[in-house]
N, C-alpha and C positions, 0 to 999 in steps of 0.2 A: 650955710650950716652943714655942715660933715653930717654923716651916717654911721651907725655902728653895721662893718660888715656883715654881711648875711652868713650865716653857715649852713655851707653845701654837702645834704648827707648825698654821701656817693655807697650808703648799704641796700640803695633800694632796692627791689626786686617785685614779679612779680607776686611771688610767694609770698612775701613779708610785708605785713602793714610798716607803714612809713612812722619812724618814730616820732617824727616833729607832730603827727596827727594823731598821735596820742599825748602828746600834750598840756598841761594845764590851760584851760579856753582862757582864763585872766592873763595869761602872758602874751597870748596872743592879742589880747582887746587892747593891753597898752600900748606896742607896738603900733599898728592901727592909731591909737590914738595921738601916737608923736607924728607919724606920716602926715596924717589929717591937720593936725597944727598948723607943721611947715607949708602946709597949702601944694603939698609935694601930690601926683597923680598918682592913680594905681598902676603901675607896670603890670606889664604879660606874665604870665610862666615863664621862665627858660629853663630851658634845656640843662642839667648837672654840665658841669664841665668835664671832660676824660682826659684822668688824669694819665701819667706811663702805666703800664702797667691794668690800668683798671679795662674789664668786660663791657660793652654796649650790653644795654639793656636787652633781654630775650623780648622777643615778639611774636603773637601767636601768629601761627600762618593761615591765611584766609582761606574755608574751604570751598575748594573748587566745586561749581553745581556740575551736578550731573547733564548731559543735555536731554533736550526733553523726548529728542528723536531714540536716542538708543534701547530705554524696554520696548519701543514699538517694534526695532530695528531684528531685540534678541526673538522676539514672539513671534516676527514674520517668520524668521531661520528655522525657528520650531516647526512650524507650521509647515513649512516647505519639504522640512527634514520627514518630520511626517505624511506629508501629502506623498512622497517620493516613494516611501515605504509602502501606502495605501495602492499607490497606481502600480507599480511592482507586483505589488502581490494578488490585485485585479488580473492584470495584463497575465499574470503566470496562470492564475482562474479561468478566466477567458481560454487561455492557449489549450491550458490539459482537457475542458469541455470541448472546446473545437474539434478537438481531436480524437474522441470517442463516442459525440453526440450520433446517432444513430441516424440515417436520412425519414424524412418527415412521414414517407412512404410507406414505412416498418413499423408492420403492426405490432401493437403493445399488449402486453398481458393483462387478458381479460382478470377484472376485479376481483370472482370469486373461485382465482386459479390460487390469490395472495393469502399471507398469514392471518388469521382471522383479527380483528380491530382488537382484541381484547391482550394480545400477543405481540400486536405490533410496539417496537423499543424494545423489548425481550427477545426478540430470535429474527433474523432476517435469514430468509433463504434464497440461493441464487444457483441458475442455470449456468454453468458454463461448460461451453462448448468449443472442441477444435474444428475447424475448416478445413477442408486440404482439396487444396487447389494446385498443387505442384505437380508438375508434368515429367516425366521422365525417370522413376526411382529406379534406380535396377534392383534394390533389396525390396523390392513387392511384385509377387507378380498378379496382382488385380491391375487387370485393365483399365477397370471404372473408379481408382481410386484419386482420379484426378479432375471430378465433376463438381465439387466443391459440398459434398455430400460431410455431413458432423463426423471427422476421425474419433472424437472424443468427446464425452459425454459424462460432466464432471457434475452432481448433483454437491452443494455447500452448503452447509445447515451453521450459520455463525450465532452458538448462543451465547450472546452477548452477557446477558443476565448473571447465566453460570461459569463464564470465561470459559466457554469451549468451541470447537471447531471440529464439525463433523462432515466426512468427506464419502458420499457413495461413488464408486466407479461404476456405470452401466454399461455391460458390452456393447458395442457399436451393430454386432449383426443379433440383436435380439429380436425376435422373432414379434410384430405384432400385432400381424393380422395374417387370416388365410384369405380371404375374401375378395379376389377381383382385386386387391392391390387396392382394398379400400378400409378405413377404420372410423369404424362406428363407436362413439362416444356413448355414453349413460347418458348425457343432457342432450341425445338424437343428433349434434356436431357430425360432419363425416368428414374426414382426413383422408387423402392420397398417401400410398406407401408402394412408392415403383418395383422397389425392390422385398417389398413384407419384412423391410426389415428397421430398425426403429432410426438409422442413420438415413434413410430415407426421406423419412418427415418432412424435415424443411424444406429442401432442394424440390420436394415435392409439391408444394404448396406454395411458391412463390416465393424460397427462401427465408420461411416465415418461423422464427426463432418460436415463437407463442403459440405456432401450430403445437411444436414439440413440445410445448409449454404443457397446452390442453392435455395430450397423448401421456405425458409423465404423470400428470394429477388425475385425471381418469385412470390410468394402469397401477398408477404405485399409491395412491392418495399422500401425494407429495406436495405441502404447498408451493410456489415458486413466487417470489418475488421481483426479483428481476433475471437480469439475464444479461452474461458479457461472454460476445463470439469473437475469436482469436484466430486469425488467417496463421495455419502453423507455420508458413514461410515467418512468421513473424518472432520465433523462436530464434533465429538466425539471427536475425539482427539484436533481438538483444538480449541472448548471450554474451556475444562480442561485445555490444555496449557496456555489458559489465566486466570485462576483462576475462570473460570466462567463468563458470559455473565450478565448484568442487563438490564431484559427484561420486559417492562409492559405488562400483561397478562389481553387483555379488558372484558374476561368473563372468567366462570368456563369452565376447559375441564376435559371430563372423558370418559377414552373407552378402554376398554378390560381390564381393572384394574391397571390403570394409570389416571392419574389426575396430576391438575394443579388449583389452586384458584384463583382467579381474584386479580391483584392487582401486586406492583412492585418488580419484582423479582430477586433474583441472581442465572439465569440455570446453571446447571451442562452439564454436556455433553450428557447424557442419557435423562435428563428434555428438553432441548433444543430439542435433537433431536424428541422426541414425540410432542413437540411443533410444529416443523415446518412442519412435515409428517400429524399426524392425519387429517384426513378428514371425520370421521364419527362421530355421540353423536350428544350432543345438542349444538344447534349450529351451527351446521353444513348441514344445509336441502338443500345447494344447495352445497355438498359436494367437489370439487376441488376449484370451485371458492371463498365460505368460504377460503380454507387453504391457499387459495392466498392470502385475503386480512390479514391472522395471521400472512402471513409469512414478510409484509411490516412491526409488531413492532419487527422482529427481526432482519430485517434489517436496522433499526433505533437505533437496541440497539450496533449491531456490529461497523455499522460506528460513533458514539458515542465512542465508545471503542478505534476504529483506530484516529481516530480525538488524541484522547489524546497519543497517541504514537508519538514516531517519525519516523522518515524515516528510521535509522537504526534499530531501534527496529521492525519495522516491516518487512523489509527483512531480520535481523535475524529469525525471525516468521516460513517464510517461507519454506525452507529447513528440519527444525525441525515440522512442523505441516501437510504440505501439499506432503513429499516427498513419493510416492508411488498414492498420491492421486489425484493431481493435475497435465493437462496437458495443455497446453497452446503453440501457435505458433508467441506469441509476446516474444521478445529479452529482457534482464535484463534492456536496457539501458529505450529502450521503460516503463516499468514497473516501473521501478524506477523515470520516468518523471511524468508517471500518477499520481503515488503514492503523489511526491511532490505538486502536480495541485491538487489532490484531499482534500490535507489535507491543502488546503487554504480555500475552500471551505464553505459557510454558507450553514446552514439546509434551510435554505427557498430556495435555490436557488437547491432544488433535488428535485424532483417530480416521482412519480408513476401512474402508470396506468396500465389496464389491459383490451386485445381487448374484445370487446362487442361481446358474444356468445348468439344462442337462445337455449335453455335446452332442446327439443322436446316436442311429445306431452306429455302430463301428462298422465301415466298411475296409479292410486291407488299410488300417491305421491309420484312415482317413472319416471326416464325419458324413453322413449320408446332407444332400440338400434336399431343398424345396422347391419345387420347380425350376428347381435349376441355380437355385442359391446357397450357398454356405449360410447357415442360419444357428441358433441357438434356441434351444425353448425355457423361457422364465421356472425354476421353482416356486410357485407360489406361496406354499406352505413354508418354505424356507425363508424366503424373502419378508413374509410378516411376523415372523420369530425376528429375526435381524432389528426390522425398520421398528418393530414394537421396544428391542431393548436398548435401541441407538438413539433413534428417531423421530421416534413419537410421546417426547416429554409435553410437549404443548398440547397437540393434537388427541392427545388420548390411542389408548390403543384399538388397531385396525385387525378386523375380522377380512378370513380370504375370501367371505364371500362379497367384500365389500370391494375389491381388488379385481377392474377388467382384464387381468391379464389372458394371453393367448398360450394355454398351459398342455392341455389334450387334445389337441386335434392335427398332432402329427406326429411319429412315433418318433420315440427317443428310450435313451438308455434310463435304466433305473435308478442308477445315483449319479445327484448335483453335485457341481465344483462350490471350493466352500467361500464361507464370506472372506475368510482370510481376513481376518478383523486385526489390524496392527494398531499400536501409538505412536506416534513420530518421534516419541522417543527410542525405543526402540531401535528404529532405524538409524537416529543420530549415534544409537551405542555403536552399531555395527562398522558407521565411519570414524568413529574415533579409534575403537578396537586395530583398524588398519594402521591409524595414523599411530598410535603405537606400535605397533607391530614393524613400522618399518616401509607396510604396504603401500608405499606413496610413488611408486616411480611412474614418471609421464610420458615415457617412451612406452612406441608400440600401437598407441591409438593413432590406427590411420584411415582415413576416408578414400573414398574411391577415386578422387583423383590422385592418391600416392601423396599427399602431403599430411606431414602427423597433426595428429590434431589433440595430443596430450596435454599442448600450453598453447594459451590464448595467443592469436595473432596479437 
């Protein structure tokens, strides 16, 4: 018995119900029920036939699992990526402490030399000091200045709190003690001074940066904090490691057959350094305290210099410019805090000064000594006018009789040199003034071997 062909819808799709399955259910139950008669089996599904012309059916494509190894794979990467960065930036930790941590040996400043606990976060203050230890200068004619005796004698008041930066200069031959080359403290302390003069201290005592510590808070009631010493051979190198310094030079210098032209410059390592040491020629009549105030446009052109770095760049600096030269008893973290406080900082808000010395009597335009040394004697009175309007934000202000200094007991002339109180602004005006002006040429700075020293090696 024959069949009535099936009809094959070929519109199916995914998207569209099938029409035959919307269909009346009694058409389909008759059906079914002629199959079931003829004793006829139920067949399979098949498949539509494709006709010319006609699409195969779309098919969704199975999605592929992810495997179970790769978030573990991406997380390791992370982790690596990171771990790489951590040890980096350890290992660069490690190298900058290495390299300025002081030997175990070097005594530390005693507790109540520091900012008082109620202060500390708000103001940190720090000793620093140049060394000079270089042998041979012909622009000086001290004999003794190659004993490693403090050339320089940088008191830094960084008030964090008020975003400012206060810079005292202390002469190197200030007078401070007459006594047997001995200095007696308020707290009964007693200090060697070989030569009665305050660059003495250290080299006096066992090289003992905290001797000088005691000696500046006794004489000036200066807190100190810490303390970072600078071999000045250490200037040299890195100058040059930063391609050279641009320094405005406010007058000619020339001595012992070196020179330097007025006007705005790019020192070399060798240039600099004669720059910042010289203190004899023209110019120079009231010899240390002139180098004092040369040495404030160099350090106007340094931190100009660091302003445009950054934080990393500059404790990379470190390690590679300072290691052998620099010692210091502040922590990287500390350093690294200052560094960032400091490079917020505007020029107007850094100021210099330097305490008011009286020169002695005039002898044929030279100053008398003391026992045989070139010396200076403190202003008292002047010095706590100064530190009272600079200085002594935290501390409250200081009475001279509160002040050991060594003032009357050697004769001297009747007027002190003065604070010379500038802002680093200031001084940036006076290089930029050049650099407008035209003032910039780099010929003509030459050092005493004959080589210019205008533009960075």
């Amino acid at each position: 018995m024959s069949q009535t062909p099936r009809h094959i819808n070929t519109s199916r799709s995914l998207n569209r119900p099938d029409p035959a399955a919307a269909a009346p259910r009694h058409a389909a139950s008759s059906t079914d029920a002629k199959q079931s008669a003829g004793g006829a089996h139920n067949e399979p599904p098949r498949r539509p036939a494709q006709g010319a012309g006609q699409k195969p059916p779309r098919r969704r494509k199975k999605k592929k699992k992810m495997p179970l190894w790769l978030p573990f794979a991406v997380v390791m990467a992370i982790i690596a990526v990171i771990s790489g960065v951590v040890v980096y930036g350890v290992s660069l930790v490690n190298k900058v402490e290495d390299s300025i941590r002081p030997d175990d040996s070097t005594p530390t400043i005693e507790e109540e030399v520091k900012t008082a606990e109620e202060y500390k976060g708000d103001v940190v203050n720090i000793l620093v000091c140049g060394i000079d230890y270089e042998e041979g200068r012909n622009y000086s004619n001290d004999p003794t200045s190659n004993d490693g005796m403090t050339d320089m004698i940088l008191y830094v008041q960084f008030d964090i709190k008020n975003g400012a930066l206060r810079m005292l200069q202390i002469p190197r031959n200030s007078l401070v003690t007459t006594k047997n080359k001995k200095i007696t403290l308020s707290n009964g302390k007693t200090y060697a001074a070989t030569n009665y003069q305050i660059n003495s201290v250290a080299i006096s005592n066992g090289g003992s940066i905290a001797a000088l510590a005691d000696v500046i808070y006794d004489q000036f009631r200066l807190p100190i904090d810490y303390y970072v010493t600078v071999d000045m051979q250490a200037l040299v190198d890195m100058v040059d490691n930063f391609g050279g310094i641009e320094v405005y030079i406010p007058h000619d210098m020339s001595y012992g057959g070196s020179k330097l032209l007025k006007g705005y410059r790019n020192l070399n390592g060798a240039s600099a350094e004669f720059f910042v040491r010289c203190r004899h020629g023209d110019g120079y009549a009231n010899s240390d305290i002139d180098r004092l105030n040369m040495q404030r446009y160099f350090y106007a052109g340094l931190f100009k210099r660091a302003r445009a770095m950054g934080v990393t760049d500059i404790l990379n600096q470190l390690p590679l410019v300072f290691k052998n030269y620099i010692k210091t008893d502040m922590d990287i973290s500390t350093i690294a805090k200052l560094v960032v406080s400091f490079l917020k900082l505007d020029s107007s808000n850094i100021i210099l000064a330097q305490t008011p010395v009286f020169m002695g009597v005039p002898n044929v335009g030279k100053t008398d000594t003391f026992a045989g040394y070139s010396c200076v004697v403190p202003d008292a009175g002047s010095i706590a006018n100064l530190l009272n309007q600079y200085f002594c934000t935290y501390t409250g202000p200081i009475d001279v009789s509160e002040m050991n200094l060594v003032t009357d007991e050697w004769p001297h002339g009747s007027a002190s040199t003065d604070a010379n109180v500038q802002y680093m602004g200031r001084i940036d005006k006076e290089s930029d003034d050049a650099i407008l002006s035209g003032d910039t040429d780099l010929e003509g700075a030459v050092t005493t071997d004959g080589q210019a020293a205008g533009s960075a090696n």
